[in-house]
C-alpha positions as CSV (number, residue, x, y, z in Angstrom):
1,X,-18.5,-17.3,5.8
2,X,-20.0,-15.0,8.7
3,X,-19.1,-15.6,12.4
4,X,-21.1,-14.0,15.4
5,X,-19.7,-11.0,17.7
6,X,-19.0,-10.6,21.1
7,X,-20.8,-9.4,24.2
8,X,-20.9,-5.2,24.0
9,X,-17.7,-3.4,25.0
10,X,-18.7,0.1,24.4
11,X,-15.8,0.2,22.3
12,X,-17.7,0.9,18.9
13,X,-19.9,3.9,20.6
14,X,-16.9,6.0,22.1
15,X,-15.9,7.4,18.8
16,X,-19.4,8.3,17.9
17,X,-20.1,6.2,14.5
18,X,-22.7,5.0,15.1
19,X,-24.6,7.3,17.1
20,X,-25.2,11.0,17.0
21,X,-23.9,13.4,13.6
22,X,-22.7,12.2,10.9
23,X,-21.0,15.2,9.6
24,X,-18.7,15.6,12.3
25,X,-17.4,11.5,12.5
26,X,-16.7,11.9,8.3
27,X,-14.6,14.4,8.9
28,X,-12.8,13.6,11.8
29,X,-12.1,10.2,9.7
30,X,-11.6,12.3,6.3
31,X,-9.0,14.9,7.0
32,X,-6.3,13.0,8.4
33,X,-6.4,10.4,5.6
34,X,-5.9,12.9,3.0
35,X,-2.9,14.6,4.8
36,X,-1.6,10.9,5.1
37,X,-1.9,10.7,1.2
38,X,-0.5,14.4,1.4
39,X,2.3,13.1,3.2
40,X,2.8,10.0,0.8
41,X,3.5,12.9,-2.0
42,X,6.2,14.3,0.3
43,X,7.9,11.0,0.8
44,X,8.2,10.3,-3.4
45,X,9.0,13.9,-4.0
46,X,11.9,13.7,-1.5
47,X,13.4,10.8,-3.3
48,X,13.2,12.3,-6.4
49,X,14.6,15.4,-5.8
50,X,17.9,13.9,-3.8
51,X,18.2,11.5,-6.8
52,X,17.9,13.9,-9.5
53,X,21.2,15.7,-7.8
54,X,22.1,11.7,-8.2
55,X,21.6,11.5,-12.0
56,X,18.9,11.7,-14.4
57,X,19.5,7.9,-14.4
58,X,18.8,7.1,-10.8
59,X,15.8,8.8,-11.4
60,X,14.4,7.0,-14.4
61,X,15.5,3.7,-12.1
62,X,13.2,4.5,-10.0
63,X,10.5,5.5,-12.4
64,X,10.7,2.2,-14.1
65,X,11.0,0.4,-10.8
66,X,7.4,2.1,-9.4
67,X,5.2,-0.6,-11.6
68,X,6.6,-3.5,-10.3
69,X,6.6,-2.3,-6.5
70,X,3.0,-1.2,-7.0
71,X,1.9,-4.4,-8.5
72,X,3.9,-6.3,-5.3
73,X,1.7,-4.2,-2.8
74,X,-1.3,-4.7,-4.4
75,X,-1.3,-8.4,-4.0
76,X,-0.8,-7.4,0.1
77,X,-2.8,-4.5,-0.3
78,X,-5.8,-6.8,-0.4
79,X,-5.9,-8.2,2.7
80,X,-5.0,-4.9,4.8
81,X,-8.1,-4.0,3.1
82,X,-10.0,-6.8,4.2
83,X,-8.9,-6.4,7.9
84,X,-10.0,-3.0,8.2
85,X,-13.3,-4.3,6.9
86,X,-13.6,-6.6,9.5
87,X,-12.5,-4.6,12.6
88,X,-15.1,-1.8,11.2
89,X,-17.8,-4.1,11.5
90,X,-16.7,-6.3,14.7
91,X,-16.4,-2.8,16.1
92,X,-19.4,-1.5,15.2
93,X,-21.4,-4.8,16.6
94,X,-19.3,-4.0,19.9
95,X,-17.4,-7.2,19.6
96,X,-14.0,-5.2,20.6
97,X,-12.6,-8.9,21.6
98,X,-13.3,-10.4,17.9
99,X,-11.8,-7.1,16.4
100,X,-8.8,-7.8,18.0
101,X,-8.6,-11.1,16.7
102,X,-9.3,-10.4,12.7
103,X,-6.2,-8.0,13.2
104,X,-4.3,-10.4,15.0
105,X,-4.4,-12.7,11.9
106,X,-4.2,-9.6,9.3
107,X,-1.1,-9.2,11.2
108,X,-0.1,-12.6,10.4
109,X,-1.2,-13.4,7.0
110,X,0.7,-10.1,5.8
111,X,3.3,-10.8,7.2
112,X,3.8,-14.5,6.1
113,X,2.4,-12.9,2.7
114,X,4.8,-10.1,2.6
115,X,8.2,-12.4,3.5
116,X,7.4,-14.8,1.1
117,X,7.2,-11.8,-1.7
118,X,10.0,-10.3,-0.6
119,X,12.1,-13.3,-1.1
120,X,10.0,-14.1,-4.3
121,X,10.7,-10.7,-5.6
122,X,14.5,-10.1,-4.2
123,X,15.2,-13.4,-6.6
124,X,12.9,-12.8,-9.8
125,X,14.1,-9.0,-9.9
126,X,16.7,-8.8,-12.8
127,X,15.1,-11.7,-14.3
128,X,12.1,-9.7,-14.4
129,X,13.5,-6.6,-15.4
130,X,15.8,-8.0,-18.2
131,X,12.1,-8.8,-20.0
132,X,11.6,-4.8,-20.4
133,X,11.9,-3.8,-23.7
134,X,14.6,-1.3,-23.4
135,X,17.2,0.7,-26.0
136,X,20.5,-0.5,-25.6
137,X,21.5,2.7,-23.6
138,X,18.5,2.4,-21.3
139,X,19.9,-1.3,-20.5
140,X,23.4,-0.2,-19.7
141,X,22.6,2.6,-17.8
142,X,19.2,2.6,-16.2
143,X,18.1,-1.1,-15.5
144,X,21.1,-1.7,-13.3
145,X,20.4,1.0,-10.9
146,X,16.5,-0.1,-11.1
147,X,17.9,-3.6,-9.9
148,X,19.9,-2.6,-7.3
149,X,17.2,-0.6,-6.0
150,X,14.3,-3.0,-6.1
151,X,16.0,-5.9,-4.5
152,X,16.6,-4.0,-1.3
153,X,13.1,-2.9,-1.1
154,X,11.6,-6.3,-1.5
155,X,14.3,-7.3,1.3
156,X,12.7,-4.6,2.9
157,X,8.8,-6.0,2.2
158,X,7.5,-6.6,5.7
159,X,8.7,-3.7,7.2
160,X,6.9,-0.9,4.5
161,X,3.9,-3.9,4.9
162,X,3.9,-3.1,8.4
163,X,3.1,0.2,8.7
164,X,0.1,-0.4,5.6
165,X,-1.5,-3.1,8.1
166,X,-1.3,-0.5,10.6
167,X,-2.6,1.9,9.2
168,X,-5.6,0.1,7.9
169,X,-6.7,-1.7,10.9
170,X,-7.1,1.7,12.7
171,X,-8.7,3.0,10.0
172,X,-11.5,0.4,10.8
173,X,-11.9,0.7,14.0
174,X,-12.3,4.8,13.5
175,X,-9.1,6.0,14.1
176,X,-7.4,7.5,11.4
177,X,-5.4,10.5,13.1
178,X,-3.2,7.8,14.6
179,X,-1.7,6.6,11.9
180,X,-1.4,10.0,9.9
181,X,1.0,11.1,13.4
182,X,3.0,7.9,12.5
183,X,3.2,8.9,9.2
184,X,4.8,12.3,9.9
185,X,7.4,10.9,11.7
186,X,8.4,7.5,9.3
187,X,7.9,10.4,6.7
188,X,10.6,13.0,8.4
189,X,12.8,10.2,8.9
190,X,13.2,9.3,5.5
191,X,13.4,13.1,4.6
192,X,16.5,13.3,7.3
193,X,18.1,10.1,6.1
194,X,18.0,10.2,1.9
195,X,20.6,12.5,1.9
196,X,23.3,10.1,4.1
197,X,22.8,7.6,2.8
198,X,22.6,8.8,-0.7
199,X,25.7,11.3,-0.6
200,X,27.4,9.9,2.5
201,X,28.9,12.8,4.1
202,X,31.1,14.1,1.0
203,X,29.8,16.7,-1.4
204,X,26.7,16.1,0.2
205,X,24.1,19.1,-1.0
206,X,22.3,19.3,2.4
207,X,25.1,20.0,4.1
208,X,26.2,22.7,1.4
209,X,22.4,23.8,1.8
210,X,22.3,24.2,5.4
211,X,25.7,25.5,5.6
212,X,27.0,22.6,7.7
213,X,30.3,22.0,5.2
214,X,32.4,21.8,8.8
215,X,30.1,18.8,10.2
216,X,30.3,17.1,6.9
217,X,34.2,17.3,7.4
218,X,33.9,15.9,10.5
219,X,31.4,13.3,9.9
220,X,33.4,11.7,7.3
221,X,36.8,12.1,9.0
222,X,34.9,9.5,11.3
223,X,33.6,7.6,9.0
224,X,34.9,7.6,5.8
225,X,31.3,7.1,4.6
226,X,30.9,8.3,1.1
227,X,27.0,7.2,0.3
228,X,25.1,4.3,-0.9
229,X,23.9,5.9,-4.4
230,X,20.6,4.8,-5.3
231,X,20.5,1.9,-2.7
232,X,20.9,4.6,-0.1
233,X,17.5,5.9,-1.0
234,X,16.2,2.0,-0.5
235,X,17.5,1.7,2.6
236,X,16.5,5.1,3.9
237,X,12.8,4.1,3.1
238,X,13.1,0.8,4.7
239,X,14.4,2.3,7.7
240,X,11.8,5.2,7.8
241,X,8.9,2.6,6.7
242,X,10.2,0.0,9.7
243,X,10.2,2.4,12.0
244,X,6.9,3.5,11.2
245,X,5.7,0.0,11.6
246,X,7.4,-1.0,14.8
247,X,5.5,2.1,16.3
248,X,2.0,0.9,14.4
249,X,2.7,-2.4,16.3
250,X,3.9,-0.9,19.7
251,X,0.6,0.7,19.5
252,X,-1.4,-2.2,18.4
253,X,-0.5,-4.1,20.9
254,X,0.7,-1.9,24.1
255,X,-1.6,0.4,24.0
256,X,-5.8,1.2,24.0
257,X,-5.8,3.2,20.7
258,X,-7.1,0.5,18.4
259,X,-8.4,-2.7,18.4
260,X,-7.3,-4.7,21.5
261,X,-4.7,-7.0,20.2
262,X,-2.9,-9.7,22.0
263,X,-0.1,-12.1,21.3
264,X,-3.0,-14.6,21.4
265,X,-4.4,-13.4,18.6
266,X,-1.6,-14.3,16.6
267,X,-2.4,-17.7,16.8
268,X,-3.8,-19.6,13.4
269,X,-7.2,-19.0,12.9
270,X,-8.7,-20.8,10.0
271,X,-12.1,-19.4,10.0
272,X,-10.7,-16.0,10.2
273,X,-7.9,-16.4,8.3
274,X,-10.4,-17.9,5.4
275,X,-12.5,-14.6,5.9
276,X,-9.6,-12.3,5.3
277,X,-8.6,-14.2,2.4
278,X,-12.7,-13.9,1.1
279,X,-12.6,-10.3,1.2
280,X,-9.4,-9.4,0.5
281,X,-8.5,-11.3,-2.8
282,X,-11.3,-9.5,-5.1
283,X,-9.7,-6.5,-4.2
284,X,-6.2,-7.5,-4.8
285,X,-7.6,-8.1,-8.1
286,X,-8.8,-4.7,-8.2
287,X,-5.6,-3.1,-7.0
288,X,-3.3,-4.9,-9.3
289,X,-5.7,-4.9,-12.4
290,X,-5.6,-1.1,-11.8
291,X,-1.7,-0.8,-11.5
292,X,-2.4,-3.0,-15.1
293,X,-4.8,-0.7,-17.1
294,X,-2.5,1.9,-16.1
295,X,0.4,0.7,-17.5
296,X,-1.8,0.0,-21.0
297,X,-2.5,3.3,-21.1
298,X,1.0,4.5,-20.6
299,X,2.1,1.9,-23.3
300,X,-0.8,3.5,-26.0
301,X,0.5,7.2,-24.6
302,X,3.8,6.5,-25.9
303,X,2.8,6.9,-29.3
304,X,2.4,9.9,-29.6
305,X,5.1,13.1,-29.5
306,X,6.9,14.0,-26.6
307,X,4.5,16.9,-25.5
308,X,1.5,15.0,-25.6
309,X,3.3,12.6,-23.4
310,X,4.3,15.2,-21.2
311,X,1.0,16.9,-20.8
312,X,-0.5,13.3,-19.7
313,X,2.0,12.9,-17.6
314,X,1.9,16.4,-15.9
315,X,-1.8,16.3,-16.1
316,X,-2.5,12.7,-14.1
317,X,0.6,14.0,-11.5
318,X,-1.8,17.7,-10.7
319,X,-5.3,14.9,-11.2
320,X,-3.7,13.0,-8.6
321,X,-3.5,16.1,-6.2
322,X,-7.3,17.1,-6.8
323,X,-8.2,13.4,-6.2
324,X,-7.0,13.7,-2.4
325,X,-10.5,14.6,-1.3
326,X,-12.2,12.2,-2.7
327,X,-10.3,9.1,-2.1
328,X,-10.4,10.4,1.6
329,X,-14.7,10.3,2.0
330,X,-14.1,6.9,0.3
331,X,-11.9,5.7,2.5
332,X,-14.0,7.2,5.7
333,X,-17.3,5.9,4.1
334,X,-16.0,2.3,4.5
335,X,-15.4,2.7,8.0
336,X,-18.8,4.1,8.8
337,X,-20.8,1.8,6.6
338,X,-18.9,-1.2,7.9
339,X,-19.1,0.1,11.6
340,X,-23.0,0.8,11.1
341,X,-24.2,-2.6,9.4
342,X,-21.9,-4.6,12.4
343,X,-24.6,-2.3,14.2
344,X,-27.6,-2.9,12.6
345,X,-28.0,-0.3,11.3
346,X,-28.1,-0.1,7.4
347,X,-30.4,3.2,7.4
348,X,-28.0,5.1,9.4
349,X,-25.5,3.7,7.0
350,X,-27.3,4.5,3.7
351,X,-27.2,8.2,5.1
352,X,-23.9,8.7,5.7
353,X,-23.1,7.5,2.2
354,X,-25.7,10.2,0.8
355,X,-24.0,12.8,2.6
356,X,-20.3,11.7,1.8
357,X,-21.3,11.6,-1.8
358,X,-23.0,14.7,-1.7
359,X,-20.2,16.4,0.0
360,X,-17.5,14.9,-2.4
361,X,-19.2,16.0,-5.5
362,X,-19.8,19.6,-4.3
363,X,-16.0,19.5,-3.5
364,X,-15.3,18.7,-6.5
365,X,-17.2,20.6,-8.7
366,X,-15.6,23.8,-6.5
367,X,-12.8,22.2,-7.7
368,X,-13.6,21.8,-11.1
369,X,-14.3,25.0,-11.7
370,X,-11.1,26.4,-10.3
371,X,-9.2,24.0,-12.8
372,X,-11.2,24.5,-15.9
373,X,-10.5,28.6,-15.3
374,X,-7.2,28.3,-13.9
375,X,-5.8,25.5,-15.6
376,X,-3.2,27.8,-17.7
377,X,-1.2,29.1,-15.1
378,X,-1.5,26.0,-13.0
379,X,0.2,23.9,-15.8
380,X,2.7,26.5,-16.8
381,X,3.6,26.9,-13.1
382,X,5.2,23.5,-13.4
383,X,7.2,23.6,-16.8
384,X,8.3,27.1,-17.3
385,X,10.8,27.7,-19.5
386,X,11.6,24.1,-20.9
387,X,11.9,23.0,-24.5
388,X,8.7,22.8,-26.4
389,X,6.9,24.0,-23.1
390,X,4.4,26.1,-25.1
391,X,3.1,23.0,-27.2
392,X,2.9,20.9,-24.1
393,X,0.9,23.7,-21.8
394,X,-1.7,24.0,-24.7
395,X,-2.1,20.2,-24.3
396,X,-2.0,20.1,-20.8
397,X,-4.5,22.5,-20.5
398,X,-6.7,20.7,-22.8
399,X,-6.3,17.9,-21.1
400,X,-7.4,19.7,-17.3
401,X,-10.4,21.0,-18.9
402,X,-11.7,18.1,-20.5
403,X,-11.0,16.0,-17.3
404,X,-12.6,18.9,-15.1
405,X,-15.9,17.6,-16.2
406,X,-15.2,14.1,-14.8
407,X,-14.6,15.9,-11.3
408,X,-17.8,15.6,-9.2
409,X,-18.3,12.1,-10.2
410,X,-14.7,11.3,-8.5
411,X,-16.2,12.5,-5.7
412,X,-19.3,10.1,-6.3
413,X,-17.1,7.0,-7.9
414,X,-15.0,7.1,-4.5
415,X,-17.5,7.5,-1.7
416,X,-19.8,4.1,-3.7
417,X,-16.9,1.9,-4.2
418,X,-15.6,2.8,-0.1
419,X,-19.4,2.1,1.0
420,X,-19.8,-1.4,-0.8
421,X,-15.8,-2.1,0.4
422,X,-17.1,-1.1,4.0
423,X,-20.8,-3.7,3.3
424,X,-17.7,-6.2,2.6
425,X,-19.0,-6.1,-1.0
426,X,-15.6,-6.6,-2.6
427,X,-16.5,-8.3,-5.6
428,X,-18.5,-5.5,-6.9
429,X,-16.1,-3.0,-6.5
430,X,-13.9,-4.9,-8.0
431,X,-16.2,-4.7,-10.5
432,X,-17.1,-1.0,-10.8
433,X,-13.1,-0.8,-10.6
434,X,-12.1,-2.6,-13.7
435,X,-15.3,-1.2,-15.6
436,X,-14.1,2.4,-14.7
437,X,-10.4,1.7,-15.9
438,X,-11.1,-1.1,-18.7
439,X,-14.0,-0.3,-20.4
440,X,-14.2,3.8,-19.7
441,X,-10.8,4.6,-20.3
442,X,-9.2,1.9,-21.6
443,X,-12.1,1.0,-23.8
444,X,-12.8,4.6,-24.3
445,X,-9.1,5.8,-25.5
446,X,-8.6,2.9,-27.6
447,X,-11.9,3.5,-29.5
448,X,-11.7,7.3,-30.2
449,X,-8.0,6.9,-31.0
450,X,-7.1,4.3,-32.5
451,X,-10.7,4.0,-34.6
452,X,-12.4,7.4,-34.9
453,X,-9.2,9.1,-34.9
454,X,-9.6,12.1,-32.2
455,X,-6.1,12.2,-31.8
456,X,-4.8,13.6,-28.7
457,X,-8.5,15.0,-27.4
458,X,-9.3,11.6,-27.7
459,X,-6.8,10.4,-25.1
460,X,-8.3,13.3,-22.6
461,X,-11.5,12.4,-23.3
462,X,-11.6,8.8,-22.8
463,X,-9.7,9.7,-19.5
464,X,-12.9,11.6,-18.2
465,X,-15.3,9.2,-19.2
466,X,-13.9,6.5,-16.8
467,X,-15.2,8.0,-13.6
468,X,-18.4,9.2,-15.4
469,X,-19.4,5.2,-15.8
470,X,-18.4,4.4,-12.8
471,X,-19.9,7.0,-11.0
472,X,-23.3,6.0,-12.8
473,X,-23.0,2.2,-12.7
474,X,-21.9,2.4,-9.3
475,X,-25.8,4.1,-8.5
476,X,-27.9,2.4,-10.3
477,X,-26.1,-0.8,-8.1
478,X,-26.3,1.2,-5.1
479,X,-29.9,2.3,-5.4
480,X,-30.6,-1.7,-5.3
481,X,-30.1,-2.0,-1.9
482,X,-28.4,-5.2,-1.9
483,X,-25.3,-4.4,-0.1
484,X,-27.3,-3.4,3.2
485,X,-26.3,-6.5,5.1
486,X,-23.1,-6.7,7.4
487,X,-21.0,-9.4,6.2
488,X,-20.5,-10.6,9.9
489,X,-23.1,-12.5,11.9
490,X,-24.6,-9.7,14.2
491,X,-27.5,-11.3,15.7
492,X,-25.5,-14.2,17.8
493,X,-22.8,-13.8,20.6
494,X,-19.3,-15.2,20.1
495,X,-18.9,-17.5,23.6
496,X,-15.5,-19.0,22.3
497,X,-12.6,-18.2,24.6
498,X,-10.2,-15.5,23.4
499,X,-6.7,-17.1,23.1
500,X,-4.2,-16.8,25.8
């Protein structure tokens, strides 16, 4: 369903679009999305560190608790998606007032979305987890804490939604160093408040760290507070991720940074409720059917030895790193193809996806060729001296170099699934998605080791060839030219009033 834009505000211009260089709008739109996802690294690496002086079990907890959250926020995840989609190209047409409205009812529809799973989740959580197939040790000890911790962050649910929503809605309009300054602070908040409300303020390490044993005394003379445990870490990333929100709204709605919101636009809107609901579900799909494959892969992985285990593990965390660049050109190619075809404009458009993918695969074949000579001391960096550490760096070297060749079509896969995402083509990359994780790694793994018998290489193998059928599906369908067309109504002029 299409629905016309408003008169010109000038609005879609002013960050430069759609008019003027490319070059220097992708990268004002890139860099801070990857330092966002830079940031997100910081935030898990925090928790894991504080819990590890925890236990080895309050780590694990929240290992095992990562796949359920993941799957939670891709069924949200969606719909963000599908906002920023619309406010790039309700932007780009210069219909600032109808941009303001499809976040308006993104707003709304995550938020009724996210309450209702986090009172669906806070209920089904043990239930859930009690279906795990677990050891009898694991069940004692680990599922427990993985429980205690997931049901305060699906209590939690709207507030880390918030910030997401955020986030994404600025994204479309062409703003992305906003959010990444609201991310540094929700990020050294929940750095500042792990600690407390892990440890409490006895035999707290931080306080041992920085010397501070006398303020510790103090503090808990006062309060007698001796830490939360793993629910501490819940409730300092609620906290840190609802404050991050309540700014993302505060600036939303007080202030002229994004799309101009009112509590007007909060009222139902069926038609663009419906369209939000169009776009967003394939890619909820996509999301959770990812978070899916992924956990398929991790279940074949697990039979094999320890090191190989290890190596894949160590290998997808350094991958994850080197994928930074990419999945920020895709992220920014969305916004300028959206903002372009809501401005007639599908040549400029097809341009800046040539360049983005042209600039991502030279990226990342700089990249790849750093990794396939370096990838020795990179993995041995991060094991060192632990037990079988040799075995599992010859692996893990293996497996970088193999997957090194799969680089520049990262940069490639990313920038053609953001660009169809941004033509509000969410069916085929939802597409392109699940025939880049099903059939070219999934697919692939399960055929060279389970039926030729590669072993190991045939697990890193079947890894790279995901992104390499993707990459070349994903042309062939872009080269059609099908996806030029702005899923809005451009050519008509919205005369409805704007809600009061």
């Amino acid at each position: 369903m299409t629905r016309e834009s408003d008169p010109p505000s000038d609005e879609s211009t002013a960050n430069g679009l759609t008019s003027g260089s490319l070059v220097g709008p992708l990268f004002r739109l890139a860099w801070p999305i990857v330092v966002i996802q830079l940031l997100q690294v910081t935030y898990n690496i925090a928790d894991t560190l504080y819990l590890g002086r925890l236990s080895a079990d309050a780590v694990g907890a929240v290992s095992l608790a990562f796949p359920l959250i993941f799957l939670v926020i891709a069924i949200a995840g969606g719909f963000t998606t599908a906002g920023a989609i619309l406010v790039a190209q309700y932007t780009g047409a210069e219909g600032d007032q109808s941009a303001g409205r499809v976040a308006g009812q993104t707003l709304l529809l995550v938020a009724v979305l996210s309450s209702v799973l986090a009172v669906v989740g806070y209920r089904f959580t043990r239930p859930a987890l009690a279906l795990l197939p677990s050891d009898p040790a694991t069940a004692a000890a680990v599922i427990p804490l993985a429980a205690d911790y997931l049901e305060l962050i699906f209590l939690g649910m709207p507030f880390l939604f918030g910030f997401f929503v955020f986030s994404a809605l600025m994204r479309g309009y062409g703003d992305t160093r906003t959010p990444m300054a609201v991310m540094v602070v929700s990020v050294a908040l929940n750095v500042l408040l792990d600690p407390v409300f892990i440890f409490g303020f006895q035999d707290n390490p931080v306080f041992a760290w920085l010397g501070l044993k006398g303020l510790e005394t103090a503090a808990y003379a006062a309060t007698g507070f001796t830490g939360l445990g793993i629910e501490g870490a819940a409730v300092a990333t609620v906290i840190a991720r609802g404050a991050g929100s309540v700014i993302g709204i505060a600036v939303l709605f007080g202030t002229d940074a994004g799309p101009s919101v009112g509590l007007g636009d909060l009222r139902p809107d069926r038609s663009l409720i419906t369209d939000v609901l169009r776009l967003g579900t394939p890619t909820m799909v996509e999301q959770s059917t990812s978070a899916l494959a992924m956990i398929t892969l991790t279940a074949m992985i697990v039979t094999f030895s320890p090191p190989i285990v290890a190596a894949y593990g160590l290998g997808n965390r350094i991958i994850s790193l080197v994928f930074l660049p990419a999945m920020g050109l895709g992220r920014a190619i969305d916004t300028m193809v959206g903002q372009n075809l809501g401005a007639s404009q599908p040549d400029r458009a097809t341009r800046a996806v040539y360049l983005a993918a042209g600039t991502g695969a030279g990226i990342m074949l700089a990249v790849a060729a750093v990794m396939a000579t370096a990838a020795q001391p990179i993995v041995g960096a991060f094991l060192g001296d632990v037990p079988t550490a040799a075995t599992t760096i010859a692996y893990g070297v293996e497996y970088l170099r193999i997957r090194s060749v799969e680089f520049a079509f990262i940069g490639v896969a990313q920038v053609l699934l953001g660009a169809f995402r941004g033509a509000g083509n969410t069916t085929t990359a939802m597409v392109l998605s699940i025939i880049t994780l099903w059939v070219g790694r999934v697919g692939t793994v399960s055929l060279l080791v389970f039926v030729l018998g590669w072993g190991p290489t045939g697990i890193w193998v079947g890894m790279a060839v995901g992104n390499v059928l993707g990459a070349l599906v994903g042309a062939a369908w872009f080269l059609r030219g099908t996806w030029k067309e702005a899923y809005i109504d451009t050519a008509e002029t919205d005369d409805r009033v704007v809600p009061e």
